[in-house]
C-alpha positions as CSV (number, residue, x, y, z in Angstrom):
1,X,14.8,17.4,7.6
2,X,16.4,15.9,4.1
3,X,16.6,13.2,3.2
4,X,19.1,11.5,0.3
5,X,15.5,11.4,-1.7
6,X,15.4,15.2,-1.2
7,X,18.8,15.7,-2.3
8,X,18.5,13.6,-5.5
9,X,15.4,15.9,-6.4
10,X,17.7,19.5,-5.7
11,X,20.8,17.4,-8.2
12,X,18.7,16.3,-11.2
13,X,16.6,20.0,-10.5
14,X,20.3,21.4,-10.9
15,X,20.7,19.2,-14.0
16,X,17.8,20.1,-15.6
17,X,16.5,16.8,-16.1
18,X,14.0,14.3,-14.4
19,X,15.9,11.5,-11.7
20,X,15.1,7.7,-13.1
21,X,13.2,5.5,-10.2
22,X,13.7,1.7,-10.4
23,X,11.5,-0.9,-8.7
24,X,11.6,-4.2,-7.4
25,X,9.4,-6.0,-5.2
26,X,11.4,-7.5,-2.1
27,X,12.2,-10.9,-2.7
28,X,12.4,-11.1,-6.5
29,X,12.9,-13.8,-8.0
30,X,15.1,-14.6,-5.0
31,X,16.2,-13.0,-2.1
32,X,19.3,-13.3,-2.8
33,X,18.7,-12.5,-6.8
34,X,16.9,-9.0,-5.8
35,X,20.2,-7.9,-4.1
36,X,21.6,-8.2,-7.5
37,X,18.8,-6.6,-9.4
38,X,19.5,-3.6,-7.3
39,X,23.0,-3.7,-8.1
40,X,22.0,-4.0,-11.7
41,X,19.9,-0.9,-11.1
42,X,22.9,0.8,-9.2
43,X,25.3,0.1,-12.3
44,X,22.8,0.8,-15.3
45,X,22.5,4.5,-13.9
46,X,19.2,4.5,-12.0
47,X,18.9,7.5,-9.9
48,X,16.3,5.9,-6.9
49,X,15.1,3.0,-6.2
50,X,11.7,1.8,-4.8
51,X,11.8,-1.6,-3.1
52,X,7.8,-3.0,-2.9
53,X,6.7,-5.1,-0.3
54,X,5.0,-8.0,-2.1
55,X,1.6,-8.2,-1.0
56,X,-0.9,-10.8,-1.3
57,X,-4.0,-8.1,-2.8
58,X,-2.4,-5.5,-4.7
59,X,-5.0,-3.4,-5.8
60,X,-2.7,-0.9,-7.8
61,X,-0.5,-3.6,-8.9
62,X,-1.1,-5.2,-13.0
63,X,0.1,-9.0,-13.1
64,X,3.4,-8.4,-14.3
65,X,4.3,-7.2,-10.7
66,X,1.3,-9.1,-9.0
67,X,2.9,-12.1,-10.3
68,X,6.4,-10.9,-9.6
69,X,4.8,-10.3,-5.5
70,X,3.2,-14.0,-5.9
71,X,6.7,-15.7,-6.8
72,X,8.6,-13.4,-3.5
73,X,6.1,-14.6,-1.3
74,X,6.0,-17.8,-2.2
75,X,9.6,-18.2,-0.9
76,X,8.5,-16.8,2.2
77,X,9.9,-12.7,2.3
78,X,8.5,-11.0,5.1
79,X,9.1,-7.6,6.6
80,X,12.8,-8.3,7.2
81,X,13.7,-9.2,3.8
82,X,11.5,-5.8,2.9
83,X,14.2,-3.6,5.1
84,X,17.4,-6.1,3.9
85,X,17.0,-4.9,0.2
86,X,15.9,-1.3,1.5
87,X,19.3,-1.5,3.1
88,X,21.5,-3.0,0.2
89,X,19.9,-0.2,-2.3
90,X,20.7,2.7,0.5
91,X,24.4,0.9,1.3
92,X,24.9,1.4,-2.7
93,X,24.9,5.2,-2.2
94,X,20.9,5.3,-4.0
95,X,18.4,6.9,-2.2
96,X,15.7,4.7,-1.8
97,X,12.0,4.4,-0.5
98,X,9.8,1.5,0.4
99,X,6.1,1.4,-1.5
100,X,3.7,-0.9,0.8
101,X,-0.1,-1.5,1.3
102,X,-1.3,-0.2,4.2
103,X,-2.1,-3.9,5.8
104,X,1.5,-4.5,5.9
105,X,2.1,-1.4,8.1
106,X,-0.6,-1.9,10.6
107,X,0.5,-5.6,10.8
108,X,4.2,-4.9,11.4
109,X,3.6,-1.8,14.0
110,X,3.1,1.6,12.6
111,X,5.4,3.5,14.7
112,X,7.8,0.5,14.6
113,X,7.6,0.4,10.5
114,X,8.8,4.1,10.1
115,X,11.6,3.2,12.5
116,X,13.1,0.6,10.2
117,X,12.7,2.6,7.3
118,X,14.8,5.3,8.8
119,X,17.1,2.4,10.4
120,X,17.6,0.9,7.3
121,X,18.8,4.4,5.3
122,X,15.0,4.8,3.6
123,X,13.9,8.4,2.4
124,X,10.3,7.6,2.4
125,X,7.3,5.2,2.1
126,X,5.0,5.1,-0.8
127,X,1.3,4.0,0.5
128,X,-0.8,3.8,-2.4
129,X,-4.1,2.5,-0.4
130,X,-4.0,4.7,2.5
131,X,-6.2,7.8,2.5
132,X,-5.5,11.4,4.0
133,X,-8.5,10.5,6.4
134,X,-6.6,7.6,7.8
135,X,-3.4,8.9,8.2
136,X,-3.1,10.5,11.7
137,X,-1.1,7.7,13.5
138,X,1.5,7.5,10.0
139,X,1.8,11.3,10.3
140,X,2.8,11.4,13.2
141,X,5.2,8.1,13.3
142,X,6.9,9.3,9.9
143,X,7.9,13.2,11.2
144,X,9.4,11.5,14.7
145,X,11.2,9.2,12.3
146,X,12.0,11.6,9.7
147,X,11.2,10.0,6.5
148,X,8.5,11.2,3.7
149,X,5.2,9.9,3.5
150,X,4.1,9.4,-0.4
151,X,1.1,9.6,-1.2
152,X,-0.4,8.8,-4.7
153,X,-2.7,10.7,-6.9
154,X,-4.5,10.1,-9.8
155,X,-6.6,11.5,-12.9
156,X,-9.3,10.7,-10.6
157,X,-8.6,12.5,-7.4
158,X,-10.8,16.4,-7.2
159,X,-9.6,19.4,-7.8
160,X,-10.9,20.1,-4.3
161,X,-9.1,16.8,-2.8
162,X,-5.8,17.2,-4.7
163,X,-4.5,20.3,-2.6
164,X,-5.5,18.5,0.4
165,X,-3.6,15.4,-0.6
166,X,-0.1,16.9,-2.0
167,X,0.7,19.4,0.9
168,X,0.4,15.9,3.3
169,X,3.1,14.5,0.8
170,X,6.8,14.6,1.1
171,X,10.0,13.7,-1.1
172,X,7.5,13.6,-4.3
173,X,3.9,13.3,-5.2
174,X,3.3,10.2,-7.0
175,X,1.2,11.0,-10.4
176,X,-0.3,7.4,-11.3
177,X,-0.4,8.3,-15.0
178,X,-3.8,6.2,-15.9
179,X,-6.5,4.6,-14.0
180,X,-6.2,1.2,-13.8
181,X,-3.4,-0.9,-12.7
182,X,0.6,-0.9,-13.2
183,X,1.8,-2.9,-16.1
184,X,4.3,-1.7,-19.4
185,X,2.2,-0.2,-22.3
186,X,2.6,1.2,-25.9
187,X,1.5,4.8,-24.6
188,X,1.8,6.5,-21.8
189,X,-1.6,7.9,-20.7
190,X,-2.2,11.0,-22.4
191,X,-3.8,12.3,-19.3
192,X,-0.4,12.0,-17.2
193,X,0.9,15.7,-18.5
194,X,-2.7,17.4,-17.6
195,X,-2.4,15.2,-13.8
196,X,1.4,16.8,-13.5
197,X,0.0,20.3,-14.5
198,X,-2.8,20.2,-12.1
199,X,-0.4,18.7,-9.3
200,X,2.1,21.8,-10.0
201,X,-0.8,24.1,-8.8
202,X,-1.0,22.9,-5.4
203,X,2.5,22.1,-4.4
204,X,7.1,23.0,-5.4
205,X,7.1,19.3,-4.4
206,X,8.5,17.0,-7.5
207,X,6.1,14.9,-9.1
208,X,7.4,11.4,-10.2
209,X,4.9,9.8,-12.7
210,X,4.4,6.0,-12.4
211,X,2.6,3.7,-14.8
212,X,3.3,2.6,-18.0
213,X,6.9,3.1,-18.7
214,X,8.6,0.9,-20.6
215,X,11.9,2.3,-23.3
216,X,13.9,5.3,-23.8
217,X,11.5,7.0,-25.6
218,X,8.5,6.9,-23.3
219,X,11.1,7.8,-20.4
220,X,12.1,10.8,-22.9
221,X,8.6,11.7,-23.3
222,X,7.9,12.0,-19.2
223,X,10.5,13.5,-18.4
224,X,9.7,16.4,-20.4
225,X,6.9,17.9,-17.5
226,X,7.7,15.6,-14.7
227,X,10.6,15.5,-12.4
228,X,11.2,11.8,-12.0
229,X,10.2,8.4,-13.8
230,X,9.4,5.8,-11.7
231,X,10.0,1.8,-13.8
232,X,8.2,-1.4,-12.4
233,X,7.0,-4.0,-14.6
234,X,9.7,-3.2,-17.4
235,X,12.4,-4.1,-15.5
236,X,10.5,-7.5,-13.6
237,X,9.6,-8.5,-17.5
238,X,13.5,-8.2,-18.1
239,X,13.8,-10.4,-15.3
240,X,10.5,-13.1,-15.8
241,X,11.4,-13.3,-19.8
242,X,15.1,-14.5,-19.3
243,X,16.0,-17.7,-19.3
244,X,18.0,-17.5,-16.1
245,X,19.3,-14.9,-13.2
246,X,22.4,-14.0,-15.6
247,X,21.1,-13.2,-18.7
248,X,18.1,-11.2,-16.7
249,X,20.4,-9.3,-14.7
250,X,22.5,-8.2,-17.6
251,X,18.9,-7.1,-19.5
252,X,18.0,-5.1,-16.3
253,X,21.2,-3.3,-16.8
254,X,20.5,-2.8,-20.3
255,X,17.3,-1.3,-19.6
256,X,18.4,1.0,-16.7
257,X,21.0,2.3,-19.1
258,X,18.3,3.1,-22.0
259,X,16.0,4.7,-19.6
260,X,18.8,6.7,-17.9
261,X,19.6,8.1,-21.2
262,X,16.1,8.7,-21.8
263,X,15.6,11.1,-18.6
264,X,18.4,13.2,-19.7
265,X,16.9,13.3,-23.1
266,X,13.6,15.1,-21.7
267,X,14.3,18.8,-22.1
């Protein structure tokens, strides 16, 4: 099985350089307007893109995106407008993944859930809250639909735990970079490069770090040791700080093209 996620990984690998992933929660600030965020992110060079399922308790999420979630479902996006965008980023030739809470999943149909991703052109699912433990029914629902079950790790998570958690991951491991929740920062967490080291030891999957993430220069700096950069609450600031769609969409583009250049600056 591979997936347009695992080819991306094999190109920038090829490239030497670490692949720039973009995310947007479903929904934001419009349906309509998150179509043309990703087409933003599809012109200002991002390599992936990660579409989240807004969620009513995000416990990974910092308020830039919680709020960002908040605004999406007030306007009532449900699962449908989840695999819509999934499909608009995949139809603009961008591999791209969904990241949901587990509730969302169990609500929609497990086996039915991994169907639409691979439906819709998805490479994967990101499922920050569910636990190895708990995963029997997605296991088994993801390899009949042949998409990559993400799981995320973070400075927290044992050295006895972390082999046990990265060879049940596929496409990437997600490195959260800090404890705490997402949100743009000065620094990246100086623990992220020991979390990517530690990671390398148990798997040859690529490790995309998350968390923090906000110009060229940070981008730069993580793509030194890890093989992608994943970009939330940067690029929903761009949007939230404009004063309307236009002039957000065009500082989305902006940003993607900074933080492209910054990934091939790495190494």
């Amino acid at each position: 099985m591979s997936t347009p996620l695992d080819d991306l990984f094999v190109k920038v690998r090829a490239e030497n350089r670490a692949a720039l992933i973009a995310y947007i929660p479903a929904g934001f600030p419009t349906i309509e307007g998150c179509k043309k965020v990703i087409q933003a992110f599809v012109e200002g060079g991002v390599d992936a893109i990660e579409i989240g399922f807004p969620y009513s308790d995000p416990v990974m999420d910092g308020p830039t995106i919680q709020a960002a979630a908040d605004q999406s479902l007030s306007q009532g996006t449900n699962a449908a407008d989840v695999f819509d965008a999934l499909k608009v980023a995949t139809d603009s030739g961008v591999p791209a993944v969904v990241m949901t809470y587990w509730n969302p999943i169990e609500k929609y149909g497990v086996e039915k859930f991994a169907q639409s991703i691979a439906a819709n052109g998805g490479s994967g699912v990101i499922t920050p809250d569910l636990t190895i433990e708990e995963s029997a029914g997605w296991k088994s629902a993801v390899e009949k639909s042949e998409i990559n079950p993400i799981y995320v790790v973070a400075p927290s998570t044992s050295a006895q735990r972390l082999p046990q958690v990265t060879s049940r991951c596929g496409g990437f491991v997600y490195a959260a970079s800090l404890m705490g929740v997402t949100g743009t920062r000065t620094s990246v967490s100086s623990g992220a490069p020991d979390l990517v080291a530690r990671i390398r030891e148990t798997t040859d999957l690529p490790i995309a770090v998350g968390l923090g993430v906000s110009t060229r220069e940070q981008a730069k700096g993580v793509a030194g040791y890890a093989d992608g950069v994943i970009v939330g609450s940067a690029f929903i600031k761009a949007m939230q700080d404009a004063t309307n769609e236009a002039e957000g969409l065009k500082s989305v583009k902006e940003l993607a093209q900074q933080l492209s250049l910054g990934v091939r600056e790495g190494r």
